[in-house]
N, C-alpha and C positions, 0 to 999 in steps of 0.2 A: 489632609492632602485630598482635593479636588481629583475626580475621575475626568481621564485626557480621553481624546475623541477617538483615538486608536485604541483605548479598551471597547469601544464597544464594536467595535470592526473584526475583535480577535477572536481567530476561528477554534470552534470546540476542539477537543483532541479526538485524534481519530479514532487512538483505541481505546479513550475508558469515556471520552463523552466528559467530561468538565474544561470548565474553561481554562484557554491556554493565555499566556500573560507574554508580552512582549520585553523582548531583555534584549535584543540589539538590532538596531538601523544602519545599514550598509548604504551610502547616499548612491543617487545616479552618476555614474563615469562612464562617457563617451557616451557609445552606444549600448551598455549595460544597460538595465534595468536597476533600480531601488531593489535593496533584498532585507526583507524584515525577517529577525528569527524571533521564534514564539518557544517557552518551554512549557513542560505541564509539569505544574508541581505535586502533584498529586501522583502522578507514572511515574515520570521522569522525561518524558517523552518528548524530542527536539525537533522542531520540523523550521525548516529555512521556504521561502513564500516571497516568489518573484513579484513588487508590483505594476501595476501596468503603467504607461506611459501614460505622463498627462498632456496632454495637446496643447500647445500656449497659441492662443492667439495674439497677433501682434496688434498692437494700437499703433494705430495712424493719429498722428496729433496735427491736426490742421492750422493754420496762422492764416491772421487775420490780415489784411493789407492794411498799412500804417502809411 
């Protein structure tokens, strides 16, 4: 099993300092935010981690005259 791009984004644990591992993605609704939870398996220790909004820009798709 191939490492996903959100292990290496995952933040150490506060209290003992090894890596914490991602075990659930809350997607974006409305005006929430995305909420990733991380646990540490080594503690035990669970911490939930608002992510920030991504900004979409919109594309303009231009047409040609036919």
């Amino acid at each position: 099993m191939g490492r996903k791009a959100d292990d290496e984004t995952a933040p150490p644990c506060p209290l003992c300092g090894m890596a914490m591992v991602l075990v659930r993605v809350d997607p974006r609704v409305a005006a929430f935010t995305e909420l990733r939870t991380y646990r540490c398996f080594a503690c035990g220790d669970v911490r939930a981690i608002e992510q920030q909004k991504t900004e979409y820009t919109p594309v303009v798709v231009q047409r040609g005259s036919v």
